[in-house]
C-alpha positions as CSV (number, residue, x, y, z in Angstrom):
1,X,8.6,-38.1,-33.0
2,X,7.6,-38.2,-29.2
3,X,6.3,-42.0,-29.5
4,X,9.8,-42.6,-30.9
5,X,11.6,-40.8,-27.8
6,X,9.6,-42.4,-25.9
7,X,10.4,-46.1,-27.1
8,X,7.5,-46.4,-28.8
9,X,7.7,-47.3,-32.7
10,X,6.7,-44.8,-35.7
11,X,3.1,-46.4,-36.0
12,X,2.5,-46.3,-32.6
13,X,3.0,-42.4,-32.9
14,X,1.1,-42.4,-36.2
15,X,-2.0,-44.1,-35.0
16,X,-1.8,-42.2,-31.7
17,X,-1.6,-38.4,-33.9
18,X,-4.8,-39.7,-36.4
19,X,-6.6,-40.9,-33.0
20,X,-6.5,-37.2,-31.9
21,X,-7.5,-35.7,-34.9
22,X,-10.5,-37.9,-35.6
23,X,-12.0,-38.1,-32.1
24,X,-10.9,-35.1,-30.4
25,X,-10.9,-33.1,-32.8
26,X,-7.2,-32.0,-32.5
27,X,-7.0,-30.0,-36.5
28,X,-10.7,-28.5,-35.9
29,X,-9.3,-26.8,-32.6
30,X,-5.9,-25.8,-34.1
31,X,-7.9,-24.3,-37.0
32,X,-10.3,-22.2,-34.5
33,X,-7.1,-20.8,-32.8
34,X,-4.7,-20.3,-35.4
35,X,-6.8,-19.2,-38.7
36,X,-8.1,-16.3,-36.8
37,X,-5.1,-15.5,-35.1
38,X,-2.8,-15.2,-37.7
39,X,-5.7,-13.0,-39.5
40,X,-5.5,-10.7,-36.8
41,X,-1.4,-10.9,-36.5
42,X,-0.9,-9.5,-39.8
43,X,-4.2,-7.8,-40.4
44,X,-4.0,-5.7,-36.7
45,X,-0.8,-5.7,-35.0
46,X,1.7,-3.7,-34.9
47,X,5.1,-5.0,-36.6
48,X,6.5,-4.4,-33.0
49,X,4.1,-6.4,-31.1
50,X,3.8,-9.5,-33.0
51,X,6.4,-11.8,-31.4
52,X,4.5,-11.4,-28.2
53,X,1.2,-11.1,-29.4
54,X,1.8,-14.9,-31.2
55,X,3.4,-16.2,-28.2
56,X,0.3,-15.2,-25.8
57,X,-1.7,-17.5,-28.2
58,X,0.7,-20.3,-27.8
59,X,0.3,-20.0,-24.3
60,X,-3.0,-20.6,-24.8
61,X,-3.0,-23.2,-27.0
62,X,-0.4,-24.9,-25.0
63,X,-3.6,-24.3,-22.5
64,X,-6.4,-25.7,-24.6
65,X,-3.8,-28.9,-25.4
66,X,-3.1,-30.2,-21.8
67,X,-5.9,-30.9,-19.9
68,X,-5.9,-31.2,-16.3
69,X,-5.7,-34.8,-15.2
70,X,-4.6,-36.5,-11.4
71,X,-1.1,-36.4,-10.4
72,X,-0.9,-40.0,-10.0
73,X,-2.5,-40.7,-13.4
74,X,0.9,-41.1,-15.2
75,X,2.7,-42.6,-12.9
76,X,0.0,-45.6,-12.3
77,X,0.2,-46.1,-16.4
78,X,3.7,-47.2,-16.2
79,X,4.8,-43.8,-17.8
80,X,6.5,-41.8,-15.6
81,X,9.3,-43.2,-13.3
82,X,8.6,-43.1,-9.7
83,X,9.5,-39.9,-7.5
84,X,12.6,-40.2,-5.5
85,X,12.2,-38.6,-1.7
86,X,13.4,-35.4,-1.1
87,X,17.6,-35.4,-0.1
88,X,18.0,-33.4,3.1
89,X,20.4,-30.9,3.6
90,X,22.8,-31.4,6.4
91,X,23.7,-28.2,8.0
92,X,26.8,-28.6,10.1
93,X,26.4,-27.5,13.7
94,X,29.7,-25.8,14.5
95,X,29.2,-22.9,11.5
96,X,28.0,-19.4,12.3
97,X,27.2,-18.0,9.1
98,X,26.1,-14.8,11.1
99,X,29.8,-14.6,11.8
100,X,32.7,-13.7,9.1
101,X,35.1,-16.0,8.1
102,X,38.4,-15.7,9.2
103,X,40.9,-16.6,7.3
């Protein structure tokens, strides 16, 4: 689905997902996370506690998933549009906004 948002074709996605599972091992990890935590989900925690319980491990999985790279990494790929500068603000001289406003 992303290589298709991103105006890549189906295969290109495809080949891209089977790439991560077979040499980084992308389903080994998701198994080591998510086996044991869904054990422990319905095995320990407290009906109560759940939703937040699951979403603390997909924060860290979200972790284990994104590794650190340079800032300028995607941008020199092509991937990522380049930054625009920062607008300034214009701040008009004859205002006091310590003042009220009469009106």
């Amino acid at each position: 689905m992303k290589a298709v948002v991103f105006g890549q074709g189906p295969r290109a996605g495809l080949s891209e997902y089977l790439s991560d599972v077979r040499e980084q091992g992308l389903l080994q990890r998701y198994w080591m996370v998510w086996l044991p935590a869904q054990c422990v989900t319905f095995g320990l925690v407290p009906e109560h506690l759940r939703i937040a319980f699951v979403a603390a491990i997909s924060f860290f999985w979200l972790m284990i998933l994104t590794p650190p790279r340079p800032p300028g990494l995607a941008r020199a790929a092509g991937r990522a549009p380049p930054l625009a500068p920062p607008r300034r603000i214009r701040q008009r001289p004859s205002e006091n906004l310590s003042e009220p406003r009469r009106i």
